[in-house]
PLY file of the C-alpha trace (Angstrom):
ply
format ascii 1.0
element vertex 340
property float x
property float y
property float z
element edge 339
property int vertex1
property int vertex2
end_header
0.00 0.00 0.00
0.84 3.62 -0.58
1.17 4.99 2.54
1.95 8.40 1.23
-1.91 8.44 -0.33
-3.64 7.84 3.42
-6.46 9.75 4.34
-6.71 11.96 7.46
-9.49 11.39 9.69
-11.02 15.55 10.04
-12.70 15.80 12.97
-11.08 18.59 15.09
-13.33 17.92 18.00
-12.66 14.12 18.42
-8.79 12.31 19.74
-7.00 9.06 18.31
-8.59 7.38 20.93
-12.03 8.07 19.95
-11.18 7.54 16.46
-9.23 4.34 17.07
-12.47 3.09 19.22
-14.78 4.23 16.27
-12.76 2.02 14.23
-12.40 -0.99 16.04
-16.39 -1.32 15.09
-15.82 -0.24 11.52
-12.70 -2.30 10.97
-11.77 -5.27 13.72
-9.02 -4.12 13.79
-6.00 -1.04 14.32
-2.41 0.25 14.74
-2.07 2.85 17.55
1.08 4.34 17.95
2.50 6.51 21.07
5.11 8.51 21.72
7.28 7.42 24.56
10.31 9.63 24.89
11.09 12.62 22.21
13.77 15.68 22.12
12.69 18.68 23.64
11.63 20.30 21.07
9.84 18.17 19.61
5.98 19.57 18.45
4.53 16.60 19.73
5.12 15.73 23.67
5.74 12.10 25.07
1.82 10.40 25.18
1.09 11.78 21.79
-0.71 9.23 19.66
-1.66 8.48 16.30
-3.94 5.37 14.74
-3.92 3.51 11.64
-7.28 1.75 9.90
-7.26 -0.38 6.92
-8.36 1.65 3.40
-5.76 4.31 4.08
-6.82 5.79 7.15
-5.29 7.86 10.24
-5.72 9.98 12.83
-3.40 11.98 15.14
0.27 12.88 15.11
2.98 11.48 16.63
6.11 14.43 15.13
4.11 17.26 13.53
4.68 15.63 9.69
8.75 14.53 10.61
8.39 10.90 11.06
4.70 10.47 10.11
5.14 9.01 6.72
7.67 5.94 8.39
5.54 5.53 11.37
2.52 5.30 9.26
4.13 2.76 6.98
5.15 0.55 10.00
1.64 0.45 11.94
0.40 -1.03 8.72
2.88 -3.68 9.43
2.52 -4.32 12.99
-2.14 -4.30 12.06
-1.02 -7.38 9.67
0.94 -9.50 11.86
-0.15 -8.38 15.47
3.55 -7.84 17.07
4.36 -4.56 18.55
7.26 -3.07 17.83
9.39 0.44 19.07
10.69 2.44 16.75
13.53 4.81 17.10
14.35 8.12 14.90
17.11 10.42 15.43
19.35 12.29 13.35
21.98 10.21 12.48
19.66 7.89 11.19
18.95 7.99 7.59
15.74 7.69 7.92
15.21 10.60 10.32
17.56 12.71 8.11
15.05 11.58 5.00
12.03 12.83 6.85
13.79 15.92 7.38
14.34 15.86 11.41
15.78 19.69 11.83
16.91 19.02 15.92
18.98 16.91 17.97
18.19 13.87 20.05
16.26 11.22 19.22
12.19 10.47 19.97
10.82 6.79 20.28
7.23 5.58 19.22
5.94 2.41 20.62
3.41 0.61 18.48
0.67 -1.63 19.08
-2.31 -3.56 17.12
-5.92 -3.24 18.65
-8.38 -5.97 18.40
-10.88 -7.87 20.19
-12.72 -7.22 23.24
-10.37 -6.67 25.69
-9.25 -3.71 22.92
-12.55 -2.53 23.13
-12.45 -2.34 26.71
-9.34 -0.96 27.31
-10.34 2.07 24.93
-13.76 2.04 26.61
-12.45 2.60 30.47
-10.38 5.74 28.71
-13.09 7.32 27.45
-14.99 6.87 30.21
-12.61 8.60 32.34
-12.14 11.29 30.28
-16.01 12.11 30.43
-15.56 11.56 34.36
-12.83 14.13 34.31
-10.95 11.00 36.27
-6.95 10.59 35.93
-5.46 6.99 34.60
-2.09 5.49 34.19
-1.80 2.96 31.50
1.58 0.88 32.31
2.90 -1.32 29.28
6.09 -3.51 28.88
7.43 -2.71 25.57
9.05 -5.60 25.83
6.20 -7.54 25.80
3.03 -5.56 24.99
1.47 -6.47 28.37
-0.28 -3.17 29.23
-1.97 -2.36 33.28
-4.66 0.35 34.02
-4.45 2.01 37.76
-6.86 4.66 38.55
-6.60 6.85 41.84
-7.88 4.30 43.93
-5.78 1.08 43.04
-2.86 -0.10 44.43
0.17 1.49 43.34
3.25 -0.16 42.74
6.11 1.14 44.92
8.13 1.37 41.97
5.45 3.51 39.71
4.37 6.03 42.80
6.79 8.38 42.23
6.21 8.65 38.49
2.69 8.55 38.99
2.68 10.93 41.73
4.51 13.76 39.02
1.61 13.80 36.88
3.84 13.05 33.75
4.49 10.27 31.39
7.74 8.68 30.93
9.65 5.61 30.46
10.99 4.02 33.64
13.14 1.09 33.82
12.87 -2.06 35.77
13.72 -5.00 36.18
11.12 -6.64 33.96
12.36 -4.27 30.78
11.72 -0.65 29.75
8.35 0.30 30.71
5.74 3.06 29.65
3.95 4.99 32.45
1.21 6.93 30.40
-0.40 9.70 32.96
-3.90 10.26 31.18
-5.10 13.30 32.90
-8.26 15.36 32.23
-8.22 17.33 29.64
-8.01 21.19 30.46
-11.93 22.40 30.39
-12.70 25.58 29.50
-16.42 27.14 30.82
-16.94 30.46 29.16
-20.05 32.03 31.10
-21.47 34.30 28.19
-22.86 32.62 24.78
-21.64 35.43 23.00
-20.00 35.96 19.84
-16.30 35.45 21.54
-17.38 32.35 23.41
-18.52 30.99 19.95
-14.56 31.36 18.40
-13.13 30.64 22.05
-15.04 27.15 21.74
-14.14 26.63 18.75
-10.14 27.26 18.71
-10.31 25.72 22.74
-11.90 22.38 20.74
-9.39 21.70 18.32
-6.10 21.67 20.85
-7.90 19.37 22.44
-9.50 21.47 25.31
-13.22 20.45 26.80
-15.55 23.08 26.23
-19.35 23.91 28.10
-21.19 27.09 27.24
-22.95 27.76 30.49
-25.46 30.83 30.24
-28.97 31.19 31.69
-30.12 33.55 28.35
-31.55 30.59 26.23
-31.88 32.96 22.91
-28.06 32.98 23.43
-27.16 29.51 23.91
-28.70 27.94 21.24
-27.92 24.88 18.99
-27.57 26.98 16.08
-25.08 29.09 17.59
-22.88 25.80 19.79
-23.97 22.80 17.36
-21.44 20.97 19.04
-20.71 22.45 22.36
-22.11 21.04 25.60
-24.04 24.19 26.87
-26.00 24.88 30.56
-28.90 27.53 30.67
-29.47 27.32 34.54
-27.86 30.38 36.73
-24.01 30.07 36.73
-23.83 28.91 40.48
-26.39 25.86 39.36
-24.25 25.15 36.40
-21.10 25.25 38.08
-21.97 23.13 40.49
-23.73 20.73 38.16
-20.48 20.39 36.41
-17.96 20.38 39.57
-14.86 22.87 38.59
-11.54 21.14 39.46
-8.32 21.57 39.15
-7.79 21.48 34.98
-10.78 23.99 34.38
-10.73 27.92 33.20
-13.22 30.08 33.67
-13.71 32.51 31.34
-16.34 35.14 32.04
-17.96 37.18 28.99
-21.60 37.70 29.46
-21.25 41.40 29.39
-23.93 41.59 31.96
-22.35 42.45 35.86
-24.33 40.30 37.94
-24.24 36.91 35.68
-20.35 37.51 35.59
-20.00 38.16 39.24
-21.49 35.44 39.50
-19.73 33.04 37.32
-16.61 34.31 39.31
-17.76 34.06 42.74
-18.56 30.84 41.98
-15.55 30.02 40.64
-13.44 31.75 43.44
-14.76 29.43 45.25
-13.19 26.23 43.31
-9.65 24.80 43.09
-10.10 25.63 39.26
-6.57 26.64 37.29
-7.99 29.80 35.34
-10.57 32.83 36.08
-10.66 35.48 33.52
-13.28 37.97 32.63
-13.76 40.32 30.31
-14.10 44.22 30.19
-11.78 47.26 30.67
-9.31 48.30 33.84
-12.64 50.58 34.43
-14.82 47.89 34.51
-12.15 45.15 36.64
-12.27 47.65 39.07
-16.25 48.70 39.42
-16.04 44.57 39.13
-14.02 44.18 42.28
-15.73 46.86 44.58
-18.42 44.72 44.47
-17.11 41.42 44.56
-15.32 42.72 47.61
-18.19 44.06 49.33
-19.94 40.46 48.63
-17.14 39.07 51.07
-14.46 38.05 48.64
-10.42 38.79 49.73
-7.99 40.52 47.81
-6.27 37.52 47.70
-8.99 35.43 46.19
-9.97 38.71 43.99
-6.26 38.67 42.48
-6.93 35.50 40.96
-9.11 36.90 38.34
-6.96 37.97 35.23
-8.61 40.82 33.30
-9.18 42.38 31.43
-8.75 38.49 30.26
-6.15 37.52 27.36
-2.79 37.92 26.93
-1.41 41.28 26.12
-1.54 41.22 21.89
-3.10 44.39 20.83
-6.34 41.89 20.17
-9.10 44.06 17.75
-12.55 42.19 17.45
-14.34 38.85 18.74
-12.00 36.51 17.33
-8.42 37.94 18.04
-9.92 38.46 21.49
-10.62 34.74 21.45
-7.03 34.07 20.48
-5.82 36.21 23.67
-8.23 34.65 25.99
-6.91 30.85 25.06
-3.51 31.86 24.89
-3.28 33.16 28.11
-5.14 29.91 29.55
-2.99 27.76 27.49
0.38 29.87 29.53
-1.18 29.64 32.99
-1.91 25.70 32.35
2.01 24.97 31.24
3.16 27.22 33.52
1.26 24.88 36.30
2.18 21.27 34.84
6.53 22.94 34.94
0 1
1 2
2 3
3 4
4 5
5 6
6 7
7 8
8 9
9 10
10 11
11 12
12 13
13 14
14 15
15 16
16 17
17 18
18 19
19 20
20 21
21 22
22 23
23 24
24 25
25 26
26 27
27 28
28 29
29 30
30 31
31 32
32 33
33 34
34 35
35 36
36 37
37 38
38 39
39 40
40 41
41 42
42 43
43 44
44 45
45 46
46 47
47 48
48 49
49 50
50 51
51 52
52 53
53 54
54 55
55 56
56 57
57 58
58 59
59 60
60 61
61 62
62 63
63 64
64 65
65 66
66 67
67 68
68 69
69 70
70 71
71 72
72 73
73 74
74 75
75 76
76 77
77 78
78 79
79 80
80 81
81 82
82 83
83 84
84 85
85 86
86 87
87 88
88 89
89 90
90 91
91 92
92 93
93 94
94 95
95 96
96 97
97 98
98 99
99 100
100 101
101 102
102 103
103 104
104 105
105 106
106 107
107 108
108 109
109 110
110 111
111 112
112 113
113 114
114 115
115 116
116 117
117 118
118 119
119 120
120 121
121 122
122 123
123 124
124 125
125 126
126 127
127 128
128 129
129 130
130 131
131 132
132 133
133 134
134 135
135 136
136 137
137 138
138 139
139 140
140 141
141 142
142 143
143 144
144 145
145 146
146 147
147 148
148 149
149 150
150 151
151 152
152 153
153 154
154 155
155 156
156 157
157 158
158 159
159 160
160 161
161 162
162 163
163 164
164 165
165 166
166 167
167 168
168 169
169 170
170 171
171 172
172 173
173 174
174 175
175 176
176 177
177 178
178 179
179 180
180 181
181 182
182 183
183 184
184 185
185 186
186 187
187 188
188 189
189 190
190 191
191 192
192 193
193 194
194 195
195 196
196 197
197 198
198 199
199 200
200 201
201 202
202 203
203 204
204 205
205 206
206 207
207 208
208 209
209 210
210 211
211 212
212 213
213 214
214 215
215 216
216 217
217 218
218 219
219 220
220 221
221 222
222 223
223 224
224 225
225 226
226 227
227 228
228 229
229 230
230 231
231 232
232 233
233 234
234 235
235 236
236 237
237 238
238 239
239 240
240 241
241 242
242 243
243 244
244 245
245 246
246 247
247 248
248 249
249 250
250 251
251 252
252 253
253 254
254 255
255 256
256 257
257 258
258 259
259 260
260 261
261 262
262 263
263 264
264 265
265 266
266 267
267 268
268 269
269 270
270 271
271 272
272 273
273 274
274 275
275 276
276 277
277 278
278 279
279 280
280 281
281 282
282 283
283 284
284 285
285 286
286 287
287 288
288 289
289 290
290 291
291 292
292 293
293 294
294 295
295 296
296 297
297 298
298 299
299 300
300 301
301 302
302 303
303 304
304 305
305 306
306 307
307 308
308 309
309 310
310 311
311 312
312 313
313 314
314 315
315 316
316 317
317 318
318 319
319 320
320 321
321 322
322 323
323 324
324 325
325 326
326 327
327 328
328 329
329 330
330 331
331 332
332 333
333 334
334 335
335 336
336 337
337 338
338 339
């Protein structure tokens, strides 16, 4: 087969692992290949995946275009005859040089064929977690292919804690071989209180890097299907919503009603959380009519400083969607600045 003539799966909203679990049903059968160690530079970070169908299909990226084409070409492989296999590119390697590799180091990508129900499973109890906003750890011997799920409340292996405990994926070695400790955290959820016209390009740009979006705003003729097709949206009160949909520690807040009491209180209720981001919008006037009477409502200065407005990072932003741009921007800094 061509690989070079595969077709992309486009659906900006939906993961490899969603894709790979859509086509289990079509197909019996794929390739899904990880990233288990990479360069520092590298555009894709350790955990990032990419699956391969039969007729030419895939999803994901596992280098941003560099190795694609050889990875691609090698999943086919391992989906025919069913044994994993880790691949290694770096630049002295003429295969990495042909692919056009332009840094040092070297990244590896561990494949793996999915079949069968205990395939189906395993992608199941992911996807599941993700919709419970629950963190898992999938453990696999490359050696072997023999893969373990722990969730917060299993039994951790005193030689995993500490790698689970950081939060971050890596390969750890032990005495059974070279293993794969895949942290499969939330993704960062962004609520933007305010159906508006900025909400509308903030869901959409927050969707396809792989954010969570919800449109929460009690004005129904604003937070309609037409306007979010395919955004999750809440029309009770903010402090119902936000407590319907329990803010943790991986969610923004992003306040742009335009209208002072449902943004007060979208932030109060957010104050109140452990969640990562608050932002809201308006002027230096309006932050500071905004937190004379968020003060007065009982809030601390301390608790008041977490708000970052007027929201979005500093770019000169003119009109709904550069304003969008800020907004994620600056969520996307806080939310690397907190996993460093």
């Amino acid at each position: 087969m061509n690989v070079l003539s595969l077709q992309c799966e486009r659906k900006p909203t939906s993961g490899p692992i969603d894709v790979a679990r859509r086509w289990l049903d079509e197909f019996g059968r794929v390739t899904l290949a990880t990233v288990v160690s990479t360069w520092g530079s590298s555009p894709v970070p350790v955990g990032g995946q990419l699956v391969v169908a039969p007729r030419e299909r895939f999803d994901g990226s596992v280098s941003g275009g560099c190795v694609e084409v050889d990875v691609i070409s090698e999943a086919v492989d391992v989906m025919v005859t069913g044994h994993s296999k880790l691949l290694e590119f770096g630049v002295a390697d003429e295969t990495a040089w042909r692919s056009g590799l332009p840094c040092g180091g070297t990244m590896k990508v561990f494949l793996e064929r999915l079949e069968g129900i205990s395939d189906v499973a395993y992608l199941d109890a992911i996807l599941a977690a993700r919709r419970s906003r629950t963190t898992l750890a999938v453990v696999t011997n490359l050696s072997t292919g023999v893969r373990r799920i722990f969730n917060t409340a299993s039994a951790i292996p005193a030689e995993l804690a500490e790698g689970m405990g950081s939060g971050e994926s890596r390969l750890i070695e032990l005495g059974e071989g070279e293993i794969f400790l895949h942290m499969l955290n939330p993704p960062m959820r962004i609520v933007i209180a305010g159906a508006t016209h900025i909400g509308q390009v903030l869901s959409d740009l927050a969707k396809r890097i792989g954010y969570d979006v919800v449109i929460v705003d009690s004005r129904s003729a604003f937070a309609t299907q037409e306007r979010f097709a395919t955004t999750p949206t809440l029309t009770d009160w903010p402090d119902v919503s936000f407590r319907a949909l329990g803010l943790d520690a991986r969610s923004a807040v992003v306040a742009l009603t335009h209208a002072a009491h449902l943004d007060d209180e979208a932030l109060g209720e957010a104050m109140r959380s452990n969640c990562l981001y608050i932002g809201a919008l308006g002027s230096k006037k309006t932050q500071a009519k905004r937190l004379e009477r968020l003060r007065a409502a009982g809030f601390t200065d301390d608790e008041l400083a977490r708000i970052h407005a007027p929201v979005g990072l500093a770019i000169g932003a003119k009109g709904p969607a550069e304003i969008a741009l800020a907004v994620l921007a600056e969520i996307v800094k806080v939310a690397r600045g907190a996993m460093q």
